[in-house]
C-alpha angles and dihedrals in degrees: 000000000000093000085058090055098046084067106049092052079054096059095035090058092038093060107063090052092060091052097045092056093050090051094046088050087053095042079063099052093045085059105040089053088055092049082050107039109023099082108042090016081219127112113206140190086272098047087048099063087047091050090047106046087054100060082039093069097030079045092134093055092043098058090135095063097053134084122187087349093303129116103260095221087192090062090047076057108055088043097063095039083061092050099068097033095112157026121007096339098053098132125142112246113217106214121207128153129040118231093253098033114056095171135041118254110225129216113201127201129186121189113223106191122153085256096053098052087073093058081073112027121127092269098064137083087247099246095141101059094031090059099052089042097055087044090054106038087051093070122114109230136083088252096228094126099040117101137186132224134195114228132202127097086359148343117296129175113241109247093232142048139285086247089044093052099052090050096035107118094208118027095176097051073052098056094044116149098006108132133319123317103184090071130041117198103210086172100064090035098051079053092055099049094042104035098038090046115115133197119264081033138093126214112211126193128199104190140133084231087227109155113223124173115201086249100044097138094057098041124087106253100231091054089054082055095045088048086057107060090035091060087040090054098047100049098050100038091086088041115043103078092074097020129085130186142193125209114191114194105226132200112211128168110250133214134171134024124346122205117219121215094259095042109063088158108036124066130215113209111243135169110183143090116305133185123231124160143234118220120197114190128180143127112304089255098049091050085054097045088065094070094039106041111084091207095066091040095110085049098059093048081103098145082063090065118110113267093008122159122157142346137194130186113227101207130151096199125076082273097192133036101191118184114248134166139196109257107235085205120007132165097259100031117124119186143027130275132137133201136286108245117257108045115127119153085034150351123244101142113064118172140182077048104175128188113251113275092221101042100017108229147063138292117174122177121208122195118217133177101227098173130110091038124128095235138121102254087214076059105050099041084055110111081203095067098053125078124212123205117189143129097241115048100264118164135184108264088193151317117237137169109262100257127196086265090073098054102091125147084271102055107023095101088051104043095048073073107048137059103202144032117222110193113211114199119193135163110251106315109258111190128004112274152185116225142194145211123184126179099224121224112225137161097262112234092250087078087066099044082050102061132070132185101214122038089179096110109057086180094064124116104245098034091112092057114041138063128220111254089348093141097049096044084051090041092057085053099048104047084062088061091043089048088059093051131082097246106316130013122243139193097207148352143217117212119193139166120221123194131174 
């Protein structure tokens, strides 16, 4: 009996102790995130193997943030996710890099149809070459691990090196009799750049996103298109809901034979400006990282690159998460209101919020930082775009560029911050509300001006301008996004509290 007890006493005193190592060695991590991650709210390659090394050697007592053995990088996440959900240090923690992998490997891939040898052929200004070339060379990493294919019929590894690409005077006499350039299989080649795509990786397109079939002459155009939209759609819909992409609409000069939708074979002369596009494809994190990482802030200059025109970022997920405050004064603001106790970083609950005793009713101005977004700004300074959910009828007066003007003693601590004033206009608040501002992602309307259904004529108009079957390619691509949203999809949103 008493040896029995002896032991007892034994466990019992060897337990807490167990339990008391394996909370020190969170309390540590705890800290160590927030010395990371409270100031900049951003783990970086650097933070993570920091991060990492330190669950590595307190391993026994962080089982529940390894798999097989592994790190799961997805539970440190959500960890620190967790971490700052609530109270004063809410904040949302922007994650790029993993521990082992401080750049992005990137997989190039340039299309070499009978159409795109003529963007660089010796008769043109060289836009073309000289764009792809700035926007790789640009990229901050020592290119070891990138790597360049050559698309057409199928997938085909360059001859030469990464180094030897980017200095090579004539890429298509290089990629001379790989593959077959009458035909483009974009279905095999969307595959390619969204399957084969890792994380920690971008997959990047040079292409003039003109669909082709093997037997385009005998087969009725609208189903082609048709065809199109409906390949685009399938092989998105299982990705999309962790993959973005950019599409970047491109101007190049033009010079040699064009080859109509119903000529495969047979070429038409033509000297003039042509589009083609540039498509940019990674995890939703990666494609985020490129506009907050300053490493890669020479890279998404992308509006800088030679021939460029427009861009627009296909996600499913609430792809930004931009600060934005409540101004306590601002030039167009009409009523009273103050703020709710408590806000400190920022204000987004306002209360005793009364109508204006001259017009009679409300105007209330949000800052927003609306910079580092992949978005056309034309787009994003557009009322239309924006949907407003609310119980009483408020809509959006304007959007403008913060100006000297706003930075008054009220609202200075908040505008070094944002990038932009929207301006909300209502009647006299009559209930307390929450309301809601979301960004919308649509398909822009220069994807439609874009497109043509018919390349036949090089002498129309609009020829060098426009790209056979573009909107319908782009629009099979897009409705596997929508599909993954509820009801719209949306790049941001902008969540306040309003109390009378």
């Amino acid at each position: 009996m008493r040896r029995f007890f002896k032991i007892a006493i034994v466990a019992a005193l060897a337990l807490p102790l167990v339990c008391s190592c394996s909370d020190s060695s969170k309390k540590e991590l705890a800290g160590l995130v927030r010395e990371l991650a409270d100031k900049d709210a951003t783990i970086d390659s650097d933070d993570w193997k920091k991060i990492a090394e330190f669950m590595d050697a307190n391993k026994a007592h962080m089982k529940e943030f390894y798999k097989d053995g592994h790190l799961d990088e997805d539970a440190v996440k959500e960890y620190i996710q967790k971490m700052y959900s609530k109270g004063k240090d809410q904040k949302d923690i922007t994650f790029w890099g993993k521990a082992d992998k401080r750049f992005l490997t990137v997989k190039f891939y340039l299309e070499r149809s009978g159409s795109m040898v003529s963007y660089d052929s010796p008769q043109t200004s060289g836009e073309f070459k000289k764009a792809i070339v700035k926007m790789l060379n640009s990229l901050p990493s020592d290119n070891e691990d990138n790597i360049i294919f050559v698309v057409n019929d199928a997938v085909y590894n360059y001859p030469k090196s990464y180094k030897e690409f980017i200095t090579d005077n004539n890429i298509f006499k290089t990629t001379e009799g790989i593959g077959d350039p009458k035909y483009t299989d974009f279905g095999l080649i969307l595959d390619s750049i969204l399957n084969k795509n890792e994380r920690n990786e971008l997959s990047i397109l040079a292409s003039d996103m003109i669909y082709s079939t093997r037997d385009l002459t005998t087969v009725n155009k609208q189903k082609v298109l048709n065809e199109a939209e409906g390949v685009a759609n399938a092989i998105f819909k299982e990705k999309a809901s962790h993959k973005s992409m950019l599409i970047m609409k491109m101007t190049s000069s033009y010079a040699g034979n064009y080859y109509p939708y119903n000529s495969p074979s047979k070429g038409t002369n033509y000297n003039g400006k042509r589009p083609y596009y540039l498509l940019i494809v990674g995890d939703n994190d990666d494609i985020a990282r490129l506009t907050n990482d300053p490493q890669y802030s020479a890279f998404s200059k992308f509006s800088e690159l030679e021939g460029f025109e427009h861009k627009y970022l296909f996600d499913a997920s609430d792809a930004y998460k931009p600060f934005y405050t409540i101004m306590l004064k601002g030039k167009e603001s009409r009523g009273m209101f103050r703020p709710t106790k408590g806000q400190t970083e920022r204000i987004t609950s306002i209360e005793d919020v009364k109508a204006d005793r001259n017009s009679d009713d409300l105007q209330i101005e949000v800052a927003v930082n609306l910079g580092g977004m992949l978005i056309d700004s034309d787009y994003l300074t557009d009322a239309k775009n924006y949907l407003v959910k609310s119980d009483d009828k408020i809509e959006i007066k304007g959007i403008r560029a913060i100006t000297a003007d706003d930075r008054n003693a009220n609202n200075k601590k908040y505008l070094d911050k944002a990038t932009h004033i929207i301006t909300l206009k209502m009647d006299a608040l009559k209930q307390d509300q929450d309301v809601s501002i979301r960004l919308q992602n649509r398909l822009p309307e220069w994807i439609a001006t874009s497109s043509t259904d018919d390349d036949t004529n090089l002498s129309a108009a609009d020829f060098a301008d426009t790209t056979f079957g573009l909107k319908y390619l782009l629009q099979g691509i897009y409705d596997s996004y929508k599909k993954l949203s509820d009801g719209e999809p949306y790049y941001f949103e902008l969540k306040l509290k309003l109390k009378r």
